[in-house]
PyMOL Python script that loads the backbone (N, CA, C, O; Angstrom):
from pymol import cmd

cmd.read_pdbstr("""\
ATOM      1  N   UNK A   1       0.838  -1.181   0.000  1.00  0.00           N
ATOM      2  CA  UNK A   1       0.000   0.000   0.000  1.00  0.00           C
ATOM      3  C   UNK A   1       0.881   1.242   0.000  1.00  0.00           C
ATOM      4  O   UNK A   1       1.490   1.441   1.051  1.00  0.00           O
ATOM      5  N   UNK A   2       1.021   1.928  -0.781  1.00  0.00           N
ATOM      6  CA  UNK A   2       1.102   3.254  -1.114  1.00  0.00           C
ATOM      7  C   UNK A   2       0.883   4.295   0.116  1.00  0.00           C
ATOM      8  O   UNK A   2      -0.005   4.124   0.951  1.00  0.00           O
ATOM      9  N   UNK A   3       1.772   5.372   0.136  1.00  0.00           N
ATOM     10  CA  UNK A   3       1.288   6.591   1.132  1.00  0.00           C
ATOM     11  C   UNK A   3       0.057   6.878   0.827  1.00  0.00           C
ATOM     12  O   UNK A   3      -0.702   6.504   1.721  1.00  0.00           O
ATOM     13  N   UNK A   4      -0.577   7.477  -0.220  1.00  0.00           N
ATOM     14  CA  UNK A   4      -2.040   8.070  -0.800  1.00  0.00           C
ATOM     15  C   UNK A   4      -3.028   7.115  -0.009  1.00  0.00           C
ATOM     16  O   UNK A   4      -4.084   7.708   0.209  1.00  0.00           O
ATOM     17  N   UNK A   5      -3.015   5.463   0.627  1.00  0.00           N
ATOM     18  CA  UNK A   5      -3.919   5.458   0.729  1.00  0.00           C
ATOM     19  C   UNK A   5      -3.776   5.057   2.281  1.00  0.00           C
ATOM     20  O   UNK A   5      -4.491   4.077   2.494  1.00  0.00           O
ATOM     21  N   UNK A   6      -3.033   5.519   3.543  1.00  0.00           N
ATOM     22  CA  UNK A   6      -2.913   5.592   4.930  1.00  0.00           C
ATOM     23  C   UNK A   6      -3.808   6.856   6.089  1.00  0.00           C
ATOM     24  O   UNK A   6      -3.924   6.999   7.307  1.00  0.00           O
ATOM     25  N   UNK A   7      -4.353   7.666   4.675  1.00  0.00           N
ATOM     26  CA  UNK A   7      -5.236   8.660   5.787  1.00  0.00           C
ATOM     27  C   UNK A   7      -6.474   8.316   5.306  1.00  0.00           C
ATOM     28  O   UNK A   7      -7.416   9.046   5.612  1.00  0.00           O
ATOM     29  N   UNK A   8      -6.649   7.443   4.681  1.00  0.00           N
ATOM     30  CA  UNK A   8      -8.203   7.195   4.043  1.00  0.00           C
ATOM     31  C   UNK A   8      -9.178   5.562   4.776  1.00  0.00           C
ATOM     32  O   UNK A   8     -10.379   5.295   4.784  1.00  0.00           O
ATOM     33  N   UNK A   9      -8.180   4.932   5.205  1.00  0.00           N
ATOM     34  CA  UNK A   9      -8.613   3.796   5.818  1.00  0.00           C
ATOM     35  C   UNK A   9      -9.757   2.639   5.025  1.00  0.00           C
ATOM     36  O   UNK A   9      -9.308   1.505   4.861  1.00  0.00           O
ATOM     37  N   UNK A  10     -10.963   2.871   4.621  1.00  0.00           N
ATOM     38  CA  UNK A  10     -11.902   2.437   4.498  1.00  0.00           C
ATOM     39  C   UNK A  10     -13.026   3.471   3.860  1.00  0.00           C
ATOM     40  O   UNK A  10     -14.064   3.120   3.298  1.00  0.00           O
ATOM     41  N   UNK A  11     -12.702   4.446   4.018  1.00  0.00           N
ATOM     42  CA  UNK A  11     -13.338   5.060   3.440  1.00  0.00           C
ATOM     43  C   UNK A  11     -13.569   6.054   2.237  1.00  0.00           C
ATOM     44  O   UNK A  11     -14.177   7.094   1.984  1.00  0.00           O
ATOM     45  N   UNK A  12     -12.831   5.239   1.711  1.00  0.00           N
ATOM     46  CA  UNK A  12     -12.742   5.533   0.327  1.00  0.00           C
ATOM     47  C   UNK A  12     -13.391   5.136  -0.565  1.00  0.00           C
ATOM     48  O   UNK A  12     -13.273   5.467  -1.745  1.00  0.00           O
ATOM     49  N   UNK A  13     -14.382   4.154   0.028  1.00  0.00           N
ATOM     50  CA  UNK A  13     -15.616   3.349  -0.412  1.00  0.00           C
ATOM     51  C   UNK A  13     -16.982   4.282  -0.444  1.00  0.00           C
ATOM     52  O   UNK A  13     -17.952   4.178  -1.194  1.00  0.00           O
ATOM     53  N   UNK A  14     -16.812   4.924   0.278  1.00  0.00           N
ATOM     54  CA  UNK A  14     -18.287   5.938   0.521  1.00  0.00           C
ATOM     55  C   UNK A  14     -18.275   7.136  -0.892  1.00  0.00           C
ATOM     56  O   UNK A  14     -19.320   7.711  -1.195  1.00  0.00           O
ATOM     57  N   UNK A  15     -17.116   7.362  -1.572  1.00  0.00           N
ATOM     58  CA  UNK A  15     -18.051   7.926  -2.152  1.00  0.00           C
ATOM     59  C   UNK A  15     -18.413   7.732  -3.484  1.00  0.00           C
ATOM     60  O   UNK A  15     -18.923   8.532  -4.269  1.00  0.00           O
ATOM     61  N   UNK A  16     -17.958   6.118  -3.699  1.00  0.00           N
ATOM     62  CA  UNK A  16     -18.442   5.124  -4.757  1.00  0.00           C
ATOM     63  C   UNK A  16     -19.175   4.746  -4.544  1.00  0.00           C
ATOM     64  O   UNK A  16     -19.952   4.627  -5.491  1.00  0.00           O
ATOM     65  N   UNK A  17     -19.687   4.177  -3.123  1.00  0.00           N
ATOM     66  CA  UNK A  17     -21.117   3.884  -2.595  1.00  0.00           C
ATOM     67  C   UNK A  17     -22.286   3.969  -2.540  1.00  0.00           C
ATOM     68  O   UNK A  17     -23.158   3.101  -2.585  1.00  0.00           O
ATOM     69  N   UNK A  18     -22.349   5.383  -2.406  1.00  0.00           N
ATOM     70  CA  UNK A  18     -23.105   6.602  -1.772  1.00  0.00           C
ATOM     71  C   UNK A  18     -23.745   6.959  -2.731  1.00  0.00           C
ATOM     72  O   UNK A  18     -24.951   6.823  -2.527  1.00  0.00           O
ATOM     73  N   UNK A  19     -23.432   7.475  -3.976  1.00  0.00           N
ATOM     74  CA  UNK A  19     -24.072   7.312  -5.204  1.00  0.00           C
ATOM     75  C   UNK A  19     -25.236   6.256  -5.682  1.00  0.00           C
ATOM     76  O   UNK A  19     -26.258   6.557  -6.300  1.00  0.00           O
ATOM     77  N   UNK A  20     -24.956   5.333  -5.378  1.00  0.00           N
ATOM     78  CA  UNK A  20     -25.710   4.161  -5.909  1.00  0.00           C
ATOM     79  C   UNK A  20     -26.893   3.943  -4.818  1.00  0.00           C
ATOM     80  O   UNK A  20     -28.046   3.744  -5.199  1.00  0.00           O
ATOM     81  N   UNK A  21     -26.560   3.989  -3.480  1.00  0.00           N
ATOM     82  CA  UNK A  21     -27.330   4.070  -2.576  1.00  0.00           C
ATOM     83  C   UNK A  21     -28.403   5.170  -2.581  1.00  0.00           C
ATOM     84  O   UNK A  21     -29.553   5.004  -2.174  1.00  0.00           O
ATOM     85  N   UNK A  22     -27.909   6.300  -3.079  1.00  0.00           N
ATOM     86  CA  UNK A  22     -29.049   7.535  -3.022  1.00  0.00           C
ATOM     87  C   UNK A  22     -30.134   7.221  -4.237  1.00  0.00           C
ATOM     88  O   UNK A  22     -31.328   7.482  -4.093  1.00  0.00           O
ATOM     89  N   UNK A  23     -29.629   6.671  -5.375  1.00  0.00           N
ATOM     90  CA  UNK A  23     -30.020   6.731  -6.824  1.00  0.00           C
ATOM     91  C   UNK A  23     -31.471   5.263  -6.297  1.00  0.00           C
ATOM     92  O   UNK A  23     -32.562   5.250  -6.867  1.00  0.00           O
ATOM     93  N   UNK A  24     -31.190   4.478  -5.452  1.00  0.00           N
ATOM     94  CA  UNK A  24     -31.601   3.062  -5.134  1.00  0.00           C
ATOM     95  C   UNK A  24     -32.889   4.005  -4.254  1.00  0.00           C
ATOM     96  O   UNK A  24     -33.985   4.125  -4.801  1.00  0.00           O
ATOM     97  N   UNK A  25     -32.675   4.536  -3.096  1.00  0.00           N
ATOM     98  CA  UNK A  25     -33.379   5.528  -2.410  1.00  0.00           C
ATOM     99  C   UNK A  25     -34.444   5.942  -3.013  1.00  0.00           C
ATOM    100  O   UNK A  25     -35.519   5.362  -2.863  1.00  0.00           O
ATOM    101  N   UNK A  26     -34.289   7.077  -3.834  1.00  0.00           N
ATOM    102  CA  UNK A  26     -34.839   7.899  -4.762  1.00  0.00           C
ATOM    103  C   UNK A  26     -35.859   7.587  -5.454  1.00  0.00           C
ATOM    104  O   UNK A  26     -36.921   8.167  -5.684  1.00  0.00           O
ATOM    105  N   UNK A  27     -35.070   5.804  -6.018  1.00  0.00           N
ATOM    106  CA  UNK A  27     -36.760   5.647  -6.936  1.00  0.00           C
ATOM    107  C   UNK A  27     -37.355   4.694  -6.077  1.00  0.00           C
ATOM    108  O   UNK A  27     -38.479   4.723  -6.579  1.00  0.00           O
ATOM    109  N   UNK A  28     -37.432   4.000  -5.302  1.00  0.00           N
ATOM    110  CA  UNK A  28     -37.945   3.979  -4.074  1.00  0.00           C
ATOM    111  C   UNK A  28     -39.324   4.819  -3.845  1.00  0.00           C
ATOM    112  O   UNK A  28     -40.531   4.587  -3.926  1.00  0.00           O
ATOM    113  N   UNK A  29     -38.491   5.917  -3.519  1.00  0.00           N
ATOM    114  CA  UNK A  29     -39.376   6.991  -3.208  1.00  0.00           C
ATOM    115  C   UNK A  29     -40.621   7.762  -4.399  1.00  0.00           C
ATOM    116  O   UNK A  29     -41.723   8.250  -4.150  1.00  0.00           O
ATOM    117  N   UNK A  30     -39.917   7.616  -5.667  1.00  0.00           N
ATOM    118  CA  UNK A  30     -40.767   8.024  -6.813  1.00  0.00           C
ATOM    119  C   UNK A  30     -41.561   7.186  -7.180  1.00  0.00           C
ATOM    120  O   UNK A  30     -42.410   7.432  -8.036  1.00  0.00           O
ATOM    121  N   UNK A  31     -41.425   5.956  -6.559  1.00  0.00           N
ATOM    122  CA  UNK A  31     -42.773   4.677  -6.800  1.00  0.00           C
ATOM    123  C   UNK A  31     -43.570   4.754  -5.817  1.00  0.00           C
ATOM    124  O   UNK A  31     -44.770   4.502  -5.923  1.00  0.00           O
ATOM    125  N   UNK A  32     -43.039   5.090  -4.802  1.00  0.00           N
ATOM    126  CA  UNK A  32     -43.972   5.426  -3.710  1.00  0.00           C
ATOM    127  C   UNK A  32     -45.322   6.224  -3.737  1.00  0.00           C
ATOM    128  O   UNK A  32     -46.477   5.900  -3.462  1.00  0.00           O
ATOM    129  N   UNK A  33     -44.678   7.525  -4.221  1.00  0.00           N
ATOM    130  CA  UNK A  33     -45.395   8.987  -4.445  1.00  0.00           C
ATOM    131  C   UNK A  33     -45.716   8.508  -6.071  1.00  0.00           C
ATOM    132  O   UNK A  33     -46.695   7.791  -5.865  1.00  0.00           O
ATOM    133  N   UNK A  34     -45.570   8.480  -7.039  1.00  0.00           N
ATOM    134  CA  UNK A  34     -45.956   8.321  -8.436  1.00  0.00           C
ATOM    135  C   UNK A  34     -46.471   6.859  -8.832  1.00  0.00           C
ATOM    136  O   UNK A  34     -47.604   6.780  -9.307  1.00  0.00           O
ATOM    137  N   UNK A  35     -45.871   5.940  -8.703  1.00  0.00           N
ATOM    138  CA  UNK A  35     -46.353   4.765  -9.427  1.00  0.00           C
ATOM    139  C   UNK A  35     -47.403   4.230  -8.379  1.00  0.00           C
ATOM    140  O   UNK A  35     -47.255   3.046  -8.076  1.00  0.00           O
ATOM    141  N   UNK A  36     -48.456   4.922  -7.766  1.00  0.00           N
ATOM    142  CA  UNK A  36     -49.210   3.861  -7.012  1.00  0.00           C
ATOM    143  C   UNK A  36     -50.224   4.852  -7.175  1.00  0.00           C
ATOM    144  O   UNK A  36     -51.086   4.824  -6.296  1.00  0.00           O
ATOM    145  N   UNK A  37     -50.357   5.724  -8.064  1.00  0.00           N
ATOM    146  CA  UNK A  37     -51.033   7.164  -8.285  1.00  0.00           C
ATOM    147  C   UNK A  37     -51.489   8.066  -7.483  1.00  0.00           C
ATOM    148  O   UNK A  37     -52.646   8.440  -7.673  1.00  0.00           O
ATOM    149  N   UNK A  38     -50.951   8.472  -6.719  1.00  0.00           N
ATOM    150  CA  UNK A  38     -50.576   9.558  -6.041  1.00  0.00           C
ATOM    151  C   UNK A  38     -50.130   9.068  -4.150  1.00  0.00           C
ATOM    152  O   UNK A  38     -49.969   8.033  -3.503  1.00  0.00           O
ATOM    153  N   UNK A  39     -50.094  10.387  -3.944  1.00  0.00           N
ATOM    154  CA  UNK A  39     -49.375  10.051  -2.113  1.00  0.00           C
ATOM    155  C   UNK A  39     -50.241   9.476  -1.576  1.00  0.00           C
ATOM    156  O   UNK A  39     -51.204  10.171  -1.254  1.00  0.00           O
ATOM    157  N   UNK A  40     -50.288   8.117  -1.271  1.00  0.00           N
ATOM    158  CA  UNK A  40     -50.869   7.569  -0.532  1.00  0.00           C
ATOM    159  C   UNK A  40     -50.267   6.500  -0.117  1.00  0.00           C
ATOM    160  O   UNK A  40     -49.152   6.357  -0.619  1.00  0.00           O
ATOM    161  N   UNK A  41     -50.704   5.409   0.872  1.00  0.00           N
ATOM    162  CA  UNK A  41     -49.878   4.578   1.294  1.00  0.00           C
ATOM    163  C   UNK A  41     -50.191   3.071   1.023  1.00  0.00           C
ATOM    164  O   UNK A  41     -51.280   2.565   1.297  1.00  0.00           O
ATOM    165  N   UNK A  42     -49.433   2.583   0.616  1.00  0.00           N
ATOM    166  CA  UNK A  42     -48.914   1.101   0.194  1.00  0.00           C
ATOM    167  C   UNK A  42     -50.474   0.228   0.750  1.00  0.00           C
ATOM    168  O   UNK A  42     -51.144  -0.358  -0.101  1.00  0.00           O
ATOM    169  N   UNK A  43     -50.718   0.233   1.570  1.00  0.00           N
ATOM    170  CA  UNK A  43     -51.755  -0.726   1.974  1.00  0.00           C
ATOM    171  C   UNK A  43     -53.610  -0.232   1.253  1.00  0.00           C
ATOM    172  O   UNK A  43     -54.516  -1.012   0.959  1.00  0.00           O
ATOM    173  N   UNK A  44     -53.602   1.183   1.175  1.00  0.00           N
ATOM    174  CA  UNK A  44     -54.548   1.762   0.941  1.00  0.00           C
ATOM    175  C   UNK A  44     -55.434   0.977  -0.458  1.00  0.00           C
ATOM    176  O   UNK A  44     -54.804   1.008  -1.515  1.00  0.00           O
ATOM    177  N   UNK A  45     -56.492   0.460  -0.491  1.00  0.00           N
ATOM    178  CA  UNK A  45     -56.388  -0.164  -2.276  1.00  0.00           C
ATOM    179  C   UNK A  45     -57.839   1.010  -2.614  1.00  0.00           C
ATOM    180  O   UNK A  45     -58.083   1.430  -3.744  1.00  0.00           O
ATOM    181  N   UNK A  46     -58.380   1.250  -1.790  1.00  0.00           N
ATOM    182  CA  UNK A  46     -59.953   2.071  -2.024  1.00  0.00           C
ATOM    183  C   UNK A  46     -59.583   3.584  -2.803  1.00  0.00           C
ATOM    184  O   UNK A  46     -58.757   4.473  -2.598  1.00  0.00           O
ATOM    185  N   UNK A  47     -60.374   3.410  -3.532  1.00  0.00           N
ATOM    186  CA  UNK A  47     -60.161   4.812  -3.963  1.00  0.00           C
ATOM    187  C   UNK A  47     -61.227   6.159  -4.543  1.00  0.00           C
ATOM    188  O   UNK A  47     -61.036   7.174  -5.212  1.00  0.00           O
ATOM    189  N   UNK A  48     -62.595   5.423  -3.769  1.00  0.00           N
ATOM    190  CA  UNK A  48     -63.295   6.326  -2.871  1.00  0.00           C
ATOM    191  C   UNK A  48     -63.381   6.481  -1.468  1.00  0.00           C
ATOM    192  O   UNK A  48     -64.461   6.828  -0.989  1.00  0.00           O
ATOM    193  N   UNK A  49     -62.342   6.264  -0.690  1.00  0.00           N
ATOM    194  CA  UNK A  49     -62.734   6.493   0.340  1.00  0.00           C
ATOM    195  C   UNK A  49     -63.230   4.974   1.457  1.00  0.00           C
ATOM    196  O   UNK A  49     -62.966   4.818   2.649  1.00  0.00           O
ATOM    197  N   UNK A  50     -63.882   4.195   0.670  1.00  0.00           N
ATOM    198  CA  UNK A  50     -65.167   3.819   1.174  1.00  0.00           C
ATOM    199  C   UNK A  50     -63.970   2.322   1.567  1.00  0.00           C
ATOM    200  O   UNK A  50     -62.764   2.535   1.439  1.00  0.00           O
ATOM    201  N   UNK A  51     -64.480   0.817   2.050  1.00  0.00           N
ATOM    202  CA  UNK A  51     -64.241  -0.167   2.490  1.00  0.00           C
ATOM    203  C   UNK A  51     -63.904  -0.396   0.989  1.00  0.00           C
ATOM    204  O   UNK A  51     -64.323   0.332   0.089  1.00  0.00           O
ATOM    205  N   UNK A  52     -62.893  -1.770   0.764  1.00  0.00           N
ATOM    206  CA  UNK A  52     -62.551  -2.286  -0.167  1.00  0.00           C
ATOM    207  C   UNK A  52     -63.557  -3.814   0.066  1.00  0.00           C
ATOM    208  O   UNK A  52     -63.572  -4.752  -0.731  1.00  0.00           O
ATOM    209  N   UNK A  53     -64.033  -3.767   0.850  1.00  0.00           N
ATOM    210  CA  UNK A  53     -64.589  -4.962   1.382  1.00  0.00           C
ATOM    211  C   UNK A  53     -66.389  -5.087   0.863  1.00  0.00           C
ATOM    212  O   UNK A  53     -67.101  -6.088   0.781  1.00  0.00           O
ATOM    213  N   UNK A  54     -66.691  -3.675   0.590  1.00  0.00           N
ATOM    214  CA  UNK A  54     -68.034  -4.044   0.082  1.00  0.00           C
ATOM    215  C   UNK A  54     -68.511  -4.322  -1.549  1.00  0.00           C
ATOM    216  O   UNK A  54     -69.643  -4.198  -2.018  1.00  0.00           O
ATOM    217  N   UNK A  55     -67.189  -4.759  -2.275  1.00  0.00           N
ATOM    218  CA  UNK A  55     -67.266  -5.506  -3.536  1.00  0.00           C
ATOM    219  C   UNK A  55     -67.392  -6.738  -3.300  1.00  0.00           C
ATOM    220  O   UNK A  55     -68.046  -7.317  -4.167  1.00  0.00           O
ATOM    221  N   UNK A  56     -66.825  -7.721  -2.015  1.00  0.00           N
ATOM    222  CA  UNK A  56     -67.245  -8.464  -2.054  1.00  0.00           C
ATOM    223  C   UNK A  56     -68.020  -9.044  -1.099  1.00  0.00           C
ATOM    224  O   UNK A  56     -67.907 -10.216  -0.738  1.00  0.00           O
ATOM    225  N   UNK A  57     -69.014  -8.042  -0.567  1.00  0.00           N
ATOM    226  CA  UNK A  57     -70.223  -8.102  -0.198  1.00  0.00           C
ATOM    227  C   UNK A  57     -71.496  -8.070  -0.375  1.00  0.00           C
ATOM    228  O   UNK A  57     -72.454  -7.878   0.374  1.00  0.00           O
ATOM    229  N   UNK A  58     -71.340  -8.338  -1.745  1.00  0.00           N
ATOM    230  CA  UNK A  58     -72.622  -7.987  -2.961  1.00  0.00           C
ATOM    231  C   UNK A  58     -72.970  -9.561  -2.794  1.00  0.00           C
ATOM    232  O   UNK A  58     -72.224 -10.452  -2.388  1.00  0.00           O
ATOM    233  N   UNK A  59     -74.482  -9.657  -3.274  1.00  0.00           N
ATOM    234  CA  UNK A  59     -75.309 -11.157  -2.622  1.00  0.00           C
ATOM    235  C   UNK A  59     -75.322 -11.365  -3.784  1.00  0.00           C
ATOM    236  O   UNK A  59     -74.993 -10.645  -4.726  1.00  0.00           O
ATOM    237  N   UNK A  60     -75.969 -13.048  -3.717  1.00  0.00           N
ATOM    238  CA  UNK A  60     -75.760 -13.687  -4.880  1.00  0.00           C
ATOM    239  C   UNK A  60     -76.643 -12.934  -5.971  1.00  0.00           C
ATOM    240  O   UNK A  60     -76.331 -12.569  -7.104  1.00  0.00           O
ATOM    241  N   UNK A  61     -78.111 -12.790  -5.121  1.00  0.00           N
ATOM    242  CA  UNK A  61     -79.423 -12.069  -6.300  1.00  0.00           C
ATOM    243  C   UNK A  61     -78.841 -10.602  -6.904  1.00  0.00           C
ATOM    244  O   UNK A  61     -79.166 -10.204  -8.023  1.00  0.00           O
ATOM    245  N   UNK A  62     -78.008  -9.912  -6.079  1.00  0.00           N
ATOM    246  CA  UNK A  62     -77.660  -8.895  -7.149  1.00  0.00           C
ATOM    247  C   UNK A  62     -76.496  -9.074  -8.124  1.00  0.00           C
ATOM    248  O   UNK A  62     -76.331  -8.241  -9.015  1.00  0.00           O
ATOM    249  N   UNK A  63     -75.788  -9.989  -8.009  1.00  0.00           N
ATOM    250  CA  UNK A  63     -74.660 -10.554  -9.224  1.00  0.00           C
ATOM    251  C   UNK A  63     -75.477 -11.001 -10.087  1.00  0.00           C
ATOM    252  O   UNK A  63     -75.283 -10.749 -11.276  1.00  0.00           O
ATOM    253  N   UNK A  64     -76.644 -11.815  -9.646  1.00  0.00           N
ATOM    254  CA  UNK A  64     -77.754 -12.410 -10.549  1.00  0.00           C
ATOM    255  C   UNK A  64     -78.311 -11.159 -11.559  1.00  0.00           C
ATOM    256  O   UNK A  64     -78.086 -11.084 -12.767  1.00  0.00           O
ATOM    257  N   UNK A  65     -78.967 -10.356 -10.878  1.00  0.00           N
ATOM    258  CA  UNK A  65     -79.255  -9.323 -11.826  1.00  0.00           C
ATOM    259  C   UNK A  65     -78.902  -8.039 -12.388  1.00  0.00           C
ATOM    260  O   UNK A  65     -79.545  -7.035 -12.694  1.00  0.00           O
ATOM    261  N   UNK A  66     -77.099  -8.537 -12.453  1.00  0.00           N
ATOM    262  CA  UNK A  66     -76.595  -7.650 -12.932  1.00  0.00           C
ATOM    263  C   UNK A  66     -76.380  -8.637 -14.173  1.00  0.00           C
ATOM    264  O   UNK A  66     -76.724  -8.216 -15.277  1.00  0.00           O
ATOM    265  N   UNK A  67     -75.910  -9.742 -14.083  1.00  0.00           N
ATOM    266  CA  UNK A  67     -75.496 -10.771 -15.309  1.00  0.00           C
ATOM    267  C   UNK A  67     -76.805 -10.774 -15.864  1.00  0.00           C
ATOM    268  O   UNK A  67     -76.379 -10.807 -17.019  1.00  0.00           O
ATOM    269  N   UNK A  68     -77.963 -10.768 -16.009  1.00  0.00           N
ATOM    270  CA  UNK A  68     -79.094 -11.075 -16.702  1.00  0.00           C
ATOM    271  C   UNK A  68     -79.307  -9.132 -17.231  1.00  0.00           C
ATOM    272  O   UNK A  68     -80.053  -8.915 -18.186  1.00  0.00           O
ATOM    273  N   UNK A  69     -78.738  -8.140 -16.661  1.00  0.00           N
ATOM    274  CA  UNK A  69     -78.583  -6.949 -17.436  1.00  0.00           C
ATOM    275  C   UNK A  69     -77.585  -6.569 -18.268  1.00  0.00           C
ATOM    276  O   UNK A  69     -77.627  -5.619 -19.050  1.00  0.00           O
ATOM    277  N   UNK A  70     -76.619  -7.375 -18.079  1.00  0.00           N
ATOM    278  CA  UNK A  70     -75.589  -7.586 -19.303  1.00  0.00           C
ATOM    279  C   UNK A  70     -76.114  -8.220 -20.301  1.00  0.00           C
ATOM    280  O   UNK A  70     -75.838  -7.502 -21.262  1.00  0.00           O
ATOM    281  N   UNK A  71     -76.711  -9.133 -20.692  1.00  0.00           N
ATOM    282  CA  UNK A  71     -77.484 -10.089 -21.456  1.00  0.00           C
ATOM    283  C   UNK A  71     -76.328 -11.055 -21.075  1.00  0.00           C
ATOM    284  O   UNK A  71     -75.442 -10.626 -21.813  1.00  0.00           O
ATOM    285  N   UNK A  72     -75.808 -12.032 -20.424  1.00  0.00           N
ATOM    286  CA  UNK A  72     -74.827 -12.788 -20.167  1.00  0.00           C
ATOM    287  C   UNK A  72     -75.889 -14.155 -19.925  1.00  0.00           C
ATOM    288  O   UNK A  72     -75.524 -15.319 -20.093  1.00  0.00           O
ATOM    289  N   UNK A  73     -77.059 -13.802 -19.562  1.00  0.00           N
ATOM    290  CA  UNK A  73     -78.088 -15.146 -19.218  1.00  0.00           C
ATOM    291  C   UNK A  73     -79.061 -14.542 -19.569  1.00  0.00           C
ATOM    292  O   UNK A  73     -79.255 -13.330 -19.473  1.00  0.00           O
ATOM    293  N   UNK A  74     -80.102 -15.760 -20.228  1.00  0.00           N
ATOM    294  CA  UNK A  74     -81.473 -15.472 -20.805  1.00  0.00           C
ATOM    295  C   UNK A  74     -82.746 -15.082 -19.643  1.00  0.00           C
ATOM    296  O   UNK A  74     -82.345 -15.421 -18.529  1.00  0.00           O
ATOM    297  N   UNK A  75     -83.575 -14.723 -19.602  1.00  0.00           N
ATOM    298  CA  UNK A  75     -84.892 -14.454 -19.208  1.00  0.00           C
ATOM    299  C   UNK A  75     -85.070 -16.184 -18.208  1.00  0.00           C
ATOM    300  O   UNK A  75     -85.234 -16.323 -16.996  1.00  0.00           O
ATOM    301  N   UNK A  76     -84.970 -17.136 -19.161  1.00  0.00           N
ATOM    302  CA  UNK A  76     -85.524 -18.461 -18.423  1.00  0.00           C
ATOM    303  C   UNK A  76     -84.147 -18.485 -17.616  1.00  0.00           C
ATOM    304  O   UNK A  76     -84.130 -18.364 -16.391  1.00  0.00           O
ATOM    305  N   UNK A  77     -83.372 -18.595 -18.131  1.00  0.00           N
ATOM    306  CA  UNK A  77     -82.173 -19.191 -16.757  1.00  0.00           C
ATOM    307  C   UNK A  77     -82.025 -18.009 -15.524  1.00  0.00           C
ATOM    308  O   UNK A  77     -81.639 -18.145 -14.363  1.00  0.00           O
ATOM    309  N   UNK A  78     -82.494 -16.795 -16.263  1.00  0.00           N
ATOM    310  CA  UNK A  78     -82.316 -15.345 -14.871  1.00  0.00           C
ATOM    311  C   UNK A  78     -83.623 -16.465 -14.070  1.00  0.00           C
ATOM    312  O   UNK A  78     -83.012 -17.195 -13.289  1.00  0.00           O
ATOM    313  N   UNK A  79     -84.508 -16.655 -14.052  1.00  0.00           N
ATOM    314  CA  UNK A  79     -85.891 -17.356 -13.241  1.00  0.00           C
ATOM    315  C   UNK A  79     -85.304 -18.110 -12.797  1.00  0.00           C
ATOM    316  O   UNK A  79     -84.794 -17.872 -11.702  1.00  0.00           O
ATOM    317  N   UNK A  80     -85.089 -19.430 -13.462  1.00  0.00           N
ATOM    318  CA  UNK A  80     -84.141 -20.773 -12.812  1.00  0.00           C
ATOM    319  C   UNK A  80     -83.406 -20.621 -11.439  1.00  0.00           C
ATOM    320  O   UNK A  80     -83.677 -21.238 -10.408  1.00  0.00           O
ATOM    321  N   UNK A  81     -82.173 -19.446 -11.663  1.00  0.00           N
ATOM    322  CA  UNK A  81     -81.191 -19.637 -11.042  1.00  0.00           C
ATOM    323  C   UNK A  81     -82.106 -18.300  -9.995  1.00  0.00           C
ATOM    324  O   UNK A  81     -81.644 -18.341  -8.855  1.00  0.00           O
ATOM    325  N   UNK A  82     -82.909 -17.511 -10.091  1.00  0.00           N
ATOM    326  CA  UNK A  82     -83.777 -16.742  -9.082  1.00  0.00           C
ATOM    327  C   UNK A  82     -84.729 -17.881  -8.452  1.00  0.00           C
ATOM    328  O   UNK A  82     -84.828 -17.634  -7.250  1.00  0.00           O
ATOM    329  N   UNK A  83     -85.256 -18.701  -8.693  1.00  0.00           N
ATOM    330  CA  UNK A  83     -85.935 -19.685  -7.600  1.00  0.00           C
ATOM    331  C   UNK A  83     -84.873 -20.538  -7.125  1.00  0.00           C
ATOM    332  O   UNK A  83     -85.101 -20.891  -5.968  1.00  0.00           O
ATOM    333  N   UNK A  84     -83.749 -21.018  -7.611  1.00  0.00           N
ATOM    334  CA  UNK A  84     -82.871 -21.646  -6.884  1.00  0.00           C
ATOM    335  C   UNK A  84     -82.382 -20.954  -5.253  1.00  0.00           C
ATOM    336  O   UNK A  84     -82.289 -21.352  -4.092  1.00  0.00           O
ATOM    337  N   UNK A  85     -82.197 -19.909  -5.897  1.00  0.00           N
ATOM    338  CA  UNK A  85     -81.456 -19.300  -4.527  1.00  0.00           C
ATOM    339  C   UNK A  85     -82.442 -18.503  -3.678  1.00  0.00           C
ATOM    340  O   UNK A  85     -82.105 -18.011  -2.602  1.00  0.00           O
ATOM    341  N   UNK A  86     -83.623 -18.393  -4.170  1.00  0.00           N
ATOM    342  CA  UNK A  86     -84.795 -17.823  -2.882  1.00  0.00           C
ATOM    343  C   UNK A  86     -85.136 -19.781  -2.130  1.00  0.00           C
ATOM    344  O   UNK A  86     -85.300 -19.781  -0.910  1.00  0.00           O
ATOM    345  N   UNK A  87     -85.181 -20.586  -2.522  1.00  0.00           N
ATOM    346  CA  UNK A  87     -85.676 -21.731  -1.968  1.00  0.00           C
ATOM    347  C   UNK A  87     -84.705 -22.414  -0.756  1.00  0.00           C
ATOM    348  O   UNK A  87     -85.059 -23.448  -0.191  1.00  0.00           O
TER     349      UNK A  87
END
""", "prot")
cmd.dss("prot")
cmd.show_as("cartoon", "prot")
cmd.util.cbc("prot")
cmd.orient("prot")
């Protein structure tokens, strides 16, 4: 080892380091604030406000007559599968 490198010890690593560490930081932070669309926090998924929990609290008869307002099921099977699940 050379004189040049006896007052530097170890730390001559920091400011090759340090760079990469801030840059690692940073977007971190810009996914945080930007890629989750806007400041809010990681756990949050609602985005009125409201429970994330009352999508899947919808009963069977109103999935029923939302699929029979799509046209996804006919008139006779919307009946069918409406006396099935009142009985």
């Amino acid at each position: 080892m050379g004189p040049e490198h006896f007052g530097w010890g170890g730390w001559w690593l920091f400011p090759v380091v340090m760079p990469i560490v801030m840059v690692v930081v940073l977007g971190i932070l810009i996914y945080f604030v930007f890629g989750r669309g806007g400041p809010r926090p990681p756990w949050s998924n609602d985005f009125d406000g409201s429970s994330s929990h009352h999508k899947d609290s919808e009963s069977a008869m109103e999935i029923l007559k939302k699929r029979y307002a799509r046209g996804e099921i006919t008139r006779e099977e919307f009946e069918e599968i409406k006396k099935d699940l009142q009985s």
